[in-house]
C-alpha positions in Angstrom: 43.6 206.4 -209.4 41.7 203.3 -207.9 44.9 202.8 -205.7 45.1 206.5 -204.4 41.1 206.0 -203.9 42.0 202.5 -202.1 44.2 203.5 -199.8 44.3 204.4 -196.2 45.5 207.7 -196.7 42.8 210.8 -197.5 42.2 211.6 -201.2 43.0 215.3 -201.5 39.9 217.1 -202.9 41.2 218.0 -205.4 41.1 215.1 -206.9 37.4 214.2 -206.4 36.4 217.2 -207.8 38.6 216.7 -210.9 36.6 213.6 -211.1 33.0 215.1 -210.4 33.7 217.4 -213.2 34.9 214.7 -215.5 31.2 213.0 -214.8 29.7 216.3 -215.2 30.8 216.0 -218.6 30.0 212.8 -219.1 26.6 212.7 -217.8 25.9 215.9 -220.8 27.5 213.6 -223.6 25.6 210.6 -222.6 22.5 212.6 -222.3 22.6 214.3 -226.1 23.8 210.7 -227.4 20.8 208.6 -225.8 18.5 211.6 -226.9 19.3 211.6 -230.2 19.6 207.8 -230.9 23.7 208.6 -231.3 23.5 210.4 -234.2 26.4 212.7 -234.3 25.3 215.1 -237.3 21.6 215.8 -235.1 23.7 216.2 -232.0 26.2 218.7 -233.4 22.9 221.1 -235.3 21.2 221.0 -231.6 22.6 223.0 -228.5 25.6 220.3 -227.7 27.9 222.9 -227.3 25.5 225.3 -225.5 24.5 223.1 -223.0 28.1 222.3 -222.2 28.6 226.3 -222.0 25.5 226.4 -219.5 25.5 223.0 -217.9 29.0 222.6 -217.2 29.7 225.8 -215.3 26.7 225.5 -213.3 27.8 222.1 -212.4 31.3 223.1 -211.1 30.1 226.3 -209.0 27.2 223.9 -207.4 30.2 221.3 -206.5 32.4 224.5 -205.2 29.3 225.6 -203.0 27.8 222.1 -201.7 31.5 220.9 -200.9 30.6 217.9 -202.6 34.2 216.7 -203.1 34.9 217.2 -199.3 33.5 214.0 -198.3 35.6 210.8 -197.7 34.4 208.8 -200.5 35.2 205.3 -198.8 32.7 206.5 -196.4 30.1 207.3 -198.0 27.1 207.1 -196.4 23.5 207.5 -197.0 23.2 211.5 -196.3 25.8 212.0 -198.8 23.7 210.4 -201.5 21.2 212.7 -200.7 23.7 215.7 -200.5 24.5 214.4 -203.9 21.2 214.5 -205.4 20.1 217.5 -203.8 22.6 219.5 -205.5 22.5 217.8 -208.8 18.8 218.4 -209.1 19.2 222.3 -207.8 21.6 223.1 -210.7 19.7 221.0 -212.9 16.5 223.6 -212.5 18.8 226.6 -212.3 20.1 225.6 -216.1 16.5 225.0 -217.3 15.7 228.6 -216.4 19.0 230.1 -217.9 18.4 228.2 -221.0 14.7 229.4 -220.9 15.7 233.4 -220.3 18.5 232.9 -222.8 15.8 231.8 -225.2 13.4 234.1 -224.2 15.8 237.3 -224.4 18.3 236.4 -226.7 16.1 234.2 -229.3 18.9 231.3 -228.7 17.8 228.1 -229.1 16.9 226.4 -225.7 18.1 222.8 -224.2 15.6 220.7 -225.0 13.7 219.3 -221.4 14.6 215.8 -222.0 18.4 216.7 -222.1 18.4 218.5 -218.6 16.6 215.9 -217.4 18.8 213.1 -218.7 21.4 214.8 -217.5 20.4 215.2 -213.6 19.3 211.4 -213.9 23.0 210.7 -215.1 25.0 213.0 -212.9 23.4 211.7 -209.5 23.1 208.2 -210.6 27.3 207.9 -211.7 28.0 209.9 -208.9 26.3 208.2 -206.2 27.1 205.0 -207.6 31.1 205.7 -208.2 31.2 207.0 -204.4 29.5 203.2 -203.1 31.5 201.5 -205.6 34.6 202.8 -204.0 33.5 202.4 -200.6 32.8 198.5 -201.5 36.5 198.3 -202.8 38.1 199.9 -199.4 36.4 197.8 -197.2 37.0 194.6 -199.3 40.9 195.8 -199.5 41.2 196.3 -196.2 39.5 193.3 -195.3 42.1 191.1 -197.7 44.8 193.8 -196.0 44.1 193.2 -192.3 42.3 189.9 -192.6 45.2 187.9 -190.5 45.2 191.0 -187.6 41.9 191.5 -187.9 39.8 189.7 -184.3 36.9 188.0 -184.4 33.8 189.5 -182.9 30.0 187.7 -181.8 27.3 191.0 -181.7 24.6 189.9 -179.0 21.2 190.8 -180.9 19.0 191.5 -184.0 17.7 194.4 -183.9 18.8 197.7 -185.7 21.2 198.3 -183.6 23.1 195.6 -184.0 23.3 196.0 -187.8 24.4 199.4 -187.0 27.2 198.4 -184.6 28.5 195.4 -187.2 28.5 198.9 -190.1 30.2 200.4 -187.5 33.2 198.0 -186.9 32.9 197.9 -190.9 34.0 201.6 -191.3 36.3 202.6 -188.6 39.2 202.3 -189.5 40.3 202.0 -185.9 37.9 199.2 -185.3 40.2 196.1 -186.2 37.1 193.8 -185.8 35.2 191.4 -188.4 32.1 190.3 -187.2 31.8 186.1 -187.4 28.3 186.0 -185.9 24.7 187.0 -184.7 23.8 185.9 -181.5 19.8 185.8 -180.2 17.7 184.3 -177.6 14.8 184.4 -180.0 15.1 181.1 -181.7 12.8 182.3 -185.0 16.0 184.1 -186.0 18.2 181.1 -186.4 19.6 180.4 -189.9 19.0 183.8 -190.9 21.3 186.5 -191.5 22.0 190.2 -191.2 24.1 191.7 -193.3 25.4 188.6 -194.7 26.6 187.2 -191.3 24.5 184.6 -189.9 22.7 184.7 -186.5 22.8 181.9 -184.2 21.2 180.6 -181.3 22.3 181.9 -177.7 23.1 177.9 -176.8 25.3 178.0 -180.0 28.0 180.6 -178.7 30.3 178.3 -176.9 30.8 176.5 -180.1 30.8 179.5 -181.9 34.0 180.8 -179.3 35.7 178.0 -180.2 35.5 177.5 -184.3 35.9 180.6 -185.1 38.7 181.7 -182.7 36.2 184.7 -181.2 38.0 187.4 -179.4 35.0 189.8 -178.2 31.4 190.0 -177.9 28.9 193.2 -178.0 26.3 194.0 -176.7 24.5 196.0 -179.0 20.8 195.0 -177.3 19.3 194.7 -174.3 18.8 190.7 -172.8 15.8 189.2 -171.6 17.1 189.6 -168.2 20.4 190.3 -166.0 20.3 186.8 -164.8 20.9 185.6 -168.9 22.9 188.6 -169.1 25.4 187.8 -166.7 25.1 183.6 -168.1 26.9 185.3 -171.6 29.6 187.9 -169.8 30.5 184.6 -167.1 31.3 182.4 -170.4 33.0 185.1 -172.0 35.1 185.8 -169.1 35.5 182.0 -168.5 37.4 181.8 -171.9 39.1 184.9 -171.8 36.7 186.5 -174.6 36.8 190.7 -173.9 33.0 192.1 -173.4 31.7 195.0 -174.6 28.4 197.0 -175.0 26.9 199.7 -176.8 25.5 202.6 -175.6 21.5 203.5 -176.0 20.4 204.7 -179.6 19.2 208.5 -177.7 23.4 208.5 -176.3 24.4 208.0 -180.0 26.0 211.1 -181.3 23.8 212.5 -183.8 21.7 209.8 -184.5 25.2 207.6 -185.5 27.0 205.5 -183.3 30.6 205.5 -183.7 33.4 203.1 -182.6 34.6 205.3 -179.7 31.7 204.7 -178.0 31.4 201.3 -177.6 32.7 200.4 -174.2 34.2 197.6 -172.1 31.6 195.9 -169.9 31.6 197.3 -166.0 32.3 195.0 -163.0 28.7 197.1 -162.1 26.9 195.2 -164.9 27.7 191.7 -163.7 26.4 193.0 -160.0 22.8 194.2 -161.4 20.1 192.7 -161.2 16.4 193.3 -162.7 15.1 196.5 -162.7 13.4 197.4 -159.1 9.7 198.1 -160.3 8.2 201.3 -158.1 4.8 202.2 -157.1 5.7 205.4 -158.8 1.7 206.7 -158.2 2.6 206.4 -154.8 5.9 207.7 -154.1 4.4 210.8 -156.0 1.9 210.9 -154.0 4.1 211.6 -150.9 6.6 213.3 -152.9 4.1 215.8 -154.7 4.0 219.8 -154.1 6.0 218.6 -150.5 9.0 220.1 -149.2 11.4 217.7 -148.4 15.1 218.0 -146.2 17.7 215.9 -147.5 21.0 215.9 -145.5 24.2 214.5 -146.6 23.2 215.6 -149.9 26.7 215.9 -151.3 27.4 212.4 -150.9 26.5 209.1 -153.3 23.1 207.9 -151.5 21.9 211.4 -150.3 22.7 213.4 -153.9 21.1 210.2 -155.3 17.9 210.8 -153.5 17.6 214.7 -154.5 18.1 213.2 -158.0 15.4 210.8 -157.1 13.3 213.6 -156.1 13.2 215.5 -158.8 11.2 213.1 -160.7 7.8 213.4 -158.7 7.7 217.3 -158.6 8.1 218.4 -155.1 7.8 221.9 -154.1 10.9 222.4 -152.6 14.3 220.1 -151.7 16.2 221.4 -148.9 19.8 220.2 -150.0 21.8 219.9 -146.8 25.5 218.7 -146.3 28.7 220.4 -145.1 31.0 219.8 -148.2 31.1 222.8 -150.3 32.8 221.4 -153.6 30.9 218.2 -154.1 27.2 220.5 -153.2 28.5 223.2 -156.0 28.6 220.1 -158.2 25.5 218.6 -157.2 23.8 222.4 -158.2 25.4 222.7 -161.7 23.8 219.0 -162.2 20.2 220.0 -160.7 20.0 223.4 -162.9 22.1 222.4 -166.3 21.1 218.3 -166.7 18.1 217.9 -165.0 16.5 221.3 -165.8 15.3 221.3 -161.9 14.9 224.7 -160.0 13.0 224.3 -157.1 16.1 223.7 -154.4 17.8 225.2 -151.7 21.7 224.8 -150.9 22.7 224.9 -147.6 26.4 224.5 -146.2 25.5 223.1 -142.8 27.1 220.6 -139.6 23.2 218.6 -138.5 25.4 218.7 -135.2 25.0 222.6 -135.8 21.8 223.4 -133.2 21.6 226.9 -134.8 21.7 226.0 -138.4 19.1 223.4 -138.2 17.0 226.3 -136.3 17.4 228.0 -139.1 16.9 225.4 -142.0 13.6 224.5 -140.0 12.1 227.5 -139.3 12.8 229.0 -142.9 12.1 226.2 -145.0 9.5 223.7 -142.4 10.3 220.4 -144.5 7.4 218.0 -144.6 9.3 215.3 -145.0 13.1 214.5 -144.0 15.7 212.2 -146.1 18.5 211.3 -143.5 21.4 210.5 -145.2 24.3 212.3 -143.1 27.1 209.7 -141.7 29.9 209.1 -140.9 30.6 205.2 -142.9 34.1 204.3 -143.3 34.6 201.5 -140.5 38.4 201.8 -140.0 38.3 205.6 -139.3 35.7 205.2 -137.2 37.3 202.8 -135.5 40.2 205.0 -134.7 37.9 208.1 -133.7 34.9 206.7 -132.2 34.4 210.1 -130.9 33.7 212.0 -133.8 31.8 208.1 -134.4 29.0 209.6 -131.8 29.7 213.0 -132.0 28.1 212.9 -136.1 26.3 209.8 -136.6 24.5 209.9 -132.6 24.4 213.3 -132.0 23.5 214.6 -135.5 20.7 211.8 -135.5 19.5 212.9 -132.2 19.4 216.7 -133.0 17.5 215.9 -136.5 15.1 213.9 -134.9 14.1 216.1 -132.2 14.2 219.2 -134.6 11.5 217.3 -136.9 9.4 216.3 -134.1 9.4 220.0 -132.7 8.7 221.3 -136.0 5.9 219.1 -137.0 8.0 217.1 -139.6 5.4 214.3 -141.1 8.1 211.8 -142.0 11.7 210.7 -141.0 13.5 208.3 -143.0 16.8 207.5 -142.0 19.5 205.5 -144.3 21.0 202.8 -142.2 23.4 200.1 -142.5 23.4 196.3 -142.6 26.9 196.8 -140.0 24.0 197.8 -137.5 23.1 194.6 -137.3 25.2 192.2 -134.5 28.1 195.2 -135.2 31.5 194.7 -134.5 32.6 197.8 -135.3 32.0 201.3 -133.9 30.3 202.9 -137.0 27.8 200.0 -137.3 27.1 200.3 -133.6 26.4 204.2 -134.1 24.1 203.5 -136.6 22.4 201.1 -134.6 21.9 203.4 -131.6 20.6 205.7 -134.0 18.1 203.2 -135.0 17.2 202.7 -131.1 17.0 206.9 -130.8 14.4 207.1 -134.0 12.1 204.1 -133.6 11.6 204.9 -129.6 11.2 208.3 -130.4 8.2 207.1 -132.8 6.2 206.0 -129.9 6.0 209.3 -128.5 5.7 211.6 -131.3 3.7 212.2 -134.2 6.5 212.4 -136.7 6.5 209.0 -138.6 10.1 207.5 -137.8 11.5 205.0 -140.5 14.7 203.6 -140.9 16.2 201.7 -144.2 18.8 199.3 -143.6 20.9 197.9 -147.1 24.4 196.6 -147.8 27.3 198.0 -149.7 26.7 200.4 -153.0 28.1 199.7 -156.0 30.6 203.3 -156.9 29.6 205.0 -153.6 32.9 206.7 -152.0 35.0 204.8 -149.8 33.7 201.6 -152.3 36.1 198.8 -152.9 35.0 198.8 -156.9 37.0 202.1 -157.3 39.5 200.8 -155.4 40.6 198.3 -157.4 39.7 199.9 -160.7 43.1 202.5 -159.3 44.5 199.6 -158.4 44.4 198.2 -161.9 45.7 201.2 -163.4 48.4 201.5 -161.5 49.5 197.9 -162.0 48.6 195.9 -159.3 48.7 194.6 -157.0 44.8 194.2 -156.0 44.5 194.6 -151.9 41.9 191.9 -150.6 41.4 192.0 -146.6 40.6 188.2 -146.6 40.5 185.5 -149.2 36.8 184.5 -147.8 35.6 187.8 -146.8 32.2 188.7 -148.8 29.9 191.4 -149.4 26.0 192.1 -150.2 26.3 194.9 -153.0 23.4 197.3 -154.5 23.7 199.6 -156.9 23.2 203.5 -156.1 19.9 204.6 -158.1 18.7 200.7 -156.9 19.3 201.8 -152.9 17.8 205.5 -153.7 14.9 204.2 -155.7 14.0 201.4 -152.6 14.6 204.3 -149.5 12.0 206.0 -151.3 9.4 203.4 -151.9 10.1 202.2 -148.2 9.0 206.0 -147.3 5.7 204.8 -148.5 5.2 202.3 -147.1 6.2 203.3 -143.6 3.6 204.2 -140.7 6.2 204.7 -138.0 8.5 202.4 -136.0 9.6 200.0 -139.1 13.2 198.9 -139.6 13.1 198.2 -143.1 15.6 195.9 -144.6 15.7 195.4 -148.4 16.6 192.2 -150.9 20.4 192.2 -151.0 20.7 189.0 -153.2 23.2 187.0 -153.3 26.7 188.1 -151.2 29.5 188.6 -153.2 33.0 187.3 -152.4 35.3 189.6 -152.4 38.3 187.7 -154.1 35.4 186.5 -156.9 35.2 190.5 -157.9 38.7 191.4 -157.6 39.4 188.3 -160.0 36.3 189.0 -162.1 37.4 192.7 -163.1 41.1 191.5 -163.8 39.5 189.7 -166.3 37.3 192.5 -167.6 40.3 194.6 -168.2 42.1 192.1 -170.7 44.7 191.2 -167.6 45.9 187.6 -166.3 45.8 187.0 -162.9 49.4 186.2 -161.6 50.7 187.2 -164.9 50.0 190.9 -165.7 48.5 191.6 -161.9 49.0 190.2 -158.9 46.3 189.6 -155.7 47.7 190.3 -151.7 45.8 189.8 -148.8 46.4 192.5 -146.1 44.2 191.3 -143.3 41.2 191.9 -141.6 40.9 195.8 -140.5 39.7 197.1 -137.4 36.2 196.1 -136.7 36.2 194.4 -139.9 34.4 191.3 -140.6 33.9 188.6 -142.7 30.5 188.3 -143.2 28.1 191.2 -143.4 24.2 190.1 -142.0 20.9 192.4 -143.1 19.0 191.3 -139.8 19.9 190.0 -136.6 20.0 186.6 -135.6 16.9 187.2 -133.2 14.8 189.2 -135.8 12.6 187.9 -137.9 10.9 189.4 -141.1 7.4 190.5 -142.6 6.8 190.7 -146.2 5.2 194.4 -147.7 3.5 195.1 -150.4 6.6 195.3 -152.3 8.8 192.0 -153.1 12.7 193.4 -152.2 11.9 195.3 -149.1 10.8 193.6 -145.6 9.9 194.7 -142.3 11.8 193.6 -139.7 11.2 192.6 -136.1 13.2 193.9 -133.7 13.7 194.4 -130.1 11.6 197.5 -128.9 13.0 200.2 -126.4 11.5 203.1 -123.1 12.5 205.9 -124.9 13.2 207.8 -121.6 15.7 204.7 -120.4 17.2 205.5 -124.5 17.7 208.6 -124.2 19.1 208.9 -120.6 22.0 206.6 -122.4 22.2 208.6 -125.2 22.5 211.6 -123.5 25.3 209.9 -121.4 26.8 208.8 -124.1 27.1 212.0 -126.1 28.5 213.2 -122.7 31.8 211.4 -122.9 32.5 213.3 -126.8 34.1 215.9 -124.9 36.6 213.9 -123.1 38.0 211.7 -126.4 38.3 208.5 -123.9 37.7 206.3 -126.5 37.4 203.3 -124.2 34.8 205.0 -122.2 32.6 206.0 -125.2 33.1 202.2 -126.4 32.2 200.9 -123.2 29.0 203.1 -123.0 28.2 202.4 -126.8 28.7 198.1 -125.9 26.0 198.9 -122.9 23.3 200.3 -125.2 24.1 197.7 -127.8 24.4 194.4 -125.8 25.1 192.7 -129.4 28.0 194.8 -130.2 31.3 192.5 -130.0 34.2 194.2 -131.5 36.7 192.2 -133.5 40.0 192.6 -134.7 39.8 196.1 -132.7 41.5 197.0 -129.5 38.4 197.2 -128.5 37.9 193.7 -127.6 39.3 193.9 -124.6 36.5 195.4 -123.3 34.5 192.4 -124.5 36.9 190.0 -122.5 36.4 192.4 -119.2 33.4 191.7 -119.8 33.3 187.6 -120.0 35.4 187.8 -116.9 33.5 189.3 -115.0 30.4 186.8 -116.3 32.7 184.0 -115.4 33.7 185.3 -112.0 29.7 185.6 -111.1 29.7 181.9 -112.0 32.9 180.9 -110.8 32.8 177.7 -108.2 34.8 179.2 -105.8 32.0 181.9 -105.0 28.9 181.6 -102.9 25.9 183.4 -104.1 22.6 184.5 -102.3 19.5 184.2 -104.0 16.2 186.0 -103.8 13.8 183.5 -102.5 11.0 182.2 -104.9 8.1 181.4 -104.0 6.7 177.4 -103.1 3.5 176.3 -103.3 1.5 175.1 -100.0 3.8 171.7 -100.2 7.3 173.4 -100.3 7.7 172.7 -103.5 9.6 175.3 -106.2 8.0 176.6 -109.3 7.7 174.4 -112.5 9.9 177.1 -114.4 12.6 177.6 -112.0 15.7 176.6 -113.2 18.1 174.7 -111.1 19.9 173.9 -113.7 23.2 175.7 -112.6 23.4 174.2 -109.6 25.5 172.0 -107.8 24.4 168.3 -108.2 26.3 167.5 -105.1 25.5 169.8 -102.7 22.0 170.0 -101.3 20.1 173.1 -101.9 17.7 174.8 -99.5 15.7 178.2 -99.9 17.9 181.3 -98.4 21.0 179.7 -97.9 24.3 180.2 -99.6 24.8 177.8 -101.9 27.9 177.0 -105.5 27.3 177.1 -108.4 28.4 174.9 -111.3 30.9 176.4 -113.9 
């Protein structure tokens, strides 16, 4: 029986119910002997063999109807105990009043009170006990069974949770895992143990990895910090040790946690950092009763932001993008899992002139999110046309549409490709930035732009990239072996656009704290690692080369610009070069122009004259850049002569102090109005 019991295949019910019964029984004997000191004369002249004709059936129909035999006994668990007791205490009070009406109509004699009470005593105690003893003899059989296949595991934490998650491991019988070891940064835990497994020091885990031939570590609490956080997964991965985490104890499904949800660590993880802190008073502030315009709402940044929104009540969001599919989605989300209502969809182009009439003048936002862009720079690269007709045009159109409808704010979502861009995506974004901040000067709409790097999951991401690429076997496509990347997470980018909204008066460019860049290779390598593959061995890496207008290193501010610190830590103001909004937008409008035409050299030339900073590279494009130094080097070439306007000399003939001669000819001699070479 034990071994039927013991082994991995499901008792039928049968047979725990045969067995219930057969304590039933027993728990009625034991009662009448302990009551009446064993004395099998007394027993025999009391109601022995009524209470067996009351007792008994009562039992066996509570079993039937509480399903007490449907449980698997090697996993017993505390609710069944309680089942357990519950329904031997209900039929224990529905046999005292039988035996009292039986007695009362019938003049039978009754079960004495100590008997029934013995009796529910016995019944739940050998029950409950038999069900735990079994359980204890699984789990020690199938410890002794799978001990040599079983891998060694290292739970990070102390807490509840991590007892729960070592139970866990304990009971599935899909789990495979023995836990070795306890790990905590609190030192006060040391030499103490949970469960019967010790917990160690954090400094202890190397040594830990390597004597007890650990396999994986959990995370089944929270670390100090993401910094410490990452210190544990970067020795893990170091040694090839597999990381995992559980999920939060309000994600456990109902109230348990079970094996299937504890998950491999996330490349994302490693790339967090500590939580952004908000001036949420604030932000509500501005947020509060308003009604607020969000374009490119469909998309990861701008249906971040609506999500963002929600949480500081505002009186309306205007959700704006042209993709139908992903806003449908975005709608179910708003209405079934955040339980939010007050929001508009609309289907609109923001190069649409009639649409945004109509978006205005229905809805008069107070306040406008601009998230709409094109952002993928190889495609923009091969259609810088549709480059300017979205990113410049739509910006232009927006902006004047909230400054002739009275719009209060204007924050734009930029890019850190604006800045020195070599590409024709970064450059539209940093015209748009020229448009918006000359356009503050002369409006009362408040015009802010927020400049970041890469997001972590965002379409077009490398991160999903090479998580398909995994899957699929490899091999991993890096552009470059040194190119790197500044990476933010989407709720971390969202959370920052709207605290810079804040803090904005009008003109800023604000840029936020990227951290550290990320080599590109280091990831790649990093999440081979994370899903239980060798590099070289199970996946392979290949480098396809730089794409159009790619390049190596991605900058938040300009060489020339400089920074000013805010009232909040990760986001800075930075200085940049100011701009006539009438000489702007004369070149904009030009620009725009040549859309129509689809001469992309024309539209690149054009863009390279608002942007003096913009030098493509590895683009066709460049050749523009070399037309360009040509021409520079044919002003200077030695075989021209030059005139020069005439400065002016003081009363002795002599030049200025700051005039620079510094590119002329050491041997020929130079006099005021005449022709004269110039050095190369």
């Amino acid at each position: 029986m034990f071994k039927l019991l013991l082994s991995r295949m499901q008792t039928p019910r049968w047979v725990v119910f045969l067995i219930d019964t057969f304590i039933a029984i027993v728990a009625i004997t034991a009662s009448y002997l302990l009551r009446f000191n064993f004395d099998l004369t007394e027993i025999l002249q009391q109601s022995f063999l009524l209470a067996f004709a009351i007792i008994l059936p009562i039992r066996i129909i509570s079993f039937l109807i509480s399903k007490t035999y449907a449980g698997l006994v090697r996993y017993t668990s505390t609710s069944d105990a309680i089942r357990i007791s519950s329904t031997a205490i209900i039929g224990s009070v529905f046999a005292l009043c039988v035996s009292l009406l039986l007695s009362f109509v019938f003049d039978i004699q009754r079960i004495p009170f100590t008997i029934i009470i013995l009796d529910c005593i016995i019944t739940m105690t050998i029950m409950v006990i038999s069900r735990f003893v079994v359980k204890s003899l699984y789990l020690e059989h199938r410890t002794l069974d799978m001990d040599s296949t079983m891998e060694n595991v290292v739970i990070y934490g102390a807490s509840e949770s991590a007892l729960t998650t070592k139970r866990t491991l304990d009971r599935d019988a899909g789990s495979n895992y023995k836990v070795v070891a306890f790990i905590d940064y609190d030192n006060r835990l040391k030499g103490k143990s949970i469960d019967g497994v010790k917990i160690f020091k954090i400094s202890s885990l190397e040594e830990i990895i390597d004597t007890c031939n650990v396999k994986d570590l959990i995370f089944a609490s929270e670390c100090p910090s993401k910094s410490q956080k990452n210190e544990i997964i970067e020795l893990c991965l170091s040694k090839n040790i597999k990381v995992m985490y559980t999920p939060t104890v309000n994600k456990w499904i109902n109230g348990e946690l079970s094996f299937k949800q504890i998950k491999n660590i996330r490349i994302e993880d490693l790339l967090e950092r500590d939580p952004i802190h908000l001036e949420e008073d604030k932000i509500r502030m501005e947020i509060l009763n308003r009604t607020i315009l969000v374009t490119g709402a469909a998309g990861s940044i701008g249906s971040e932001i609506v999500r963002q929104l929600t949480r500081f009540n505002p009186k309306n969001i205007i959700v704006f993008d042209q993709a139908e599919s992903p806003l449908y989605d975005l709608e179910l989300e708003l209405r079934e899992k955040l339980n939010f209502e007050n929001f508009e969809i609309i289907i609109g182009d923001i190069t649409d002139k009639t649409r945004l009439t109509e978006t205005f003048e229905k809805f008069c936002p107070e306040i406008v999110y601009h998230a709409a862009a094109y952002k993928h720079v190889p495609m923009m690269e091969n259609n810088p046309s549709q480059a300017i007709s979205n990113n410049v045009k739509g910006t232009k159109f927006l902006a004047d549409f909230s400054v002739k409808y009275g719009v209060k704010k204007f924050v734009m979502v930029s890019t850190d490709k604006a800045v020195n861009p070599t590409n024709v995506m970064g450059c539209s974004k940093r015209i748009c930035e020229i448009y918006t901040q000359s356009l503050n000067k002369i409006s009362k709409t408040k015009f802010i732009t927020t400049r970041f790097g890469n997001v972590l999951g965002s379409n077009g991401s490398v991160i999903p990239r090479f998580k398909a690429q995994i899957e699929k076997g490899g091999p991993i496509t890096v552009t470059h072996p040194e190119i790197t990347r500044f990476f933010m997470t989407i709720p971390e980018a969202c959370q920052l656009v709207l605290q810079a909204g804040t803090l904005g008066n009008g003109g800023e460019i604000f840029v936020f704290d990227m951290g550290k860049s990320v080599k590109i290779i280091n990831l790649a390598k990093k999440m081979i690692k994370l899903s239980g593959l060798s590099l070289g061995k199970d996946i392979q890496i290949a480098y396809t080369g730089l794409r159009p207008g790619e390049k190596l290193y991605e900058e938040v501010l300009n060489d020339k610009e400089k920074t000013i610190s805010t009232t909040h830590s990760q986001i800075m103001i930075a200085k940049v070069r100011e701009y006539d909004f009438n000489q702007v937008s004369n070149q904009i409008d030009r620009l725009i122009s040549l859309v129509e035409s689809r001469d992309n050299m024309k539209i690149v030339s054009m863009m390279k004259r608002i942007v003096p900073e913009f030098k493509s590279e590895n683009s066709i494009y460049e050749e523009l850049d070399n037309v360009k130094k040509q021409e520079n080097s044919a002003e200077l070439s030695s075989n021209n002569d030059y005139e020069i306007k005439q400065p002016a000399i003081d009363e002795n003939g002599h030049l200025p102090q700051d005039f620079d001669t510094s590119i002329y000819t050491k041997n020929k001699s130079f006099q005021i109005g005449k022709k004269f070479s110039l050095l190369h």
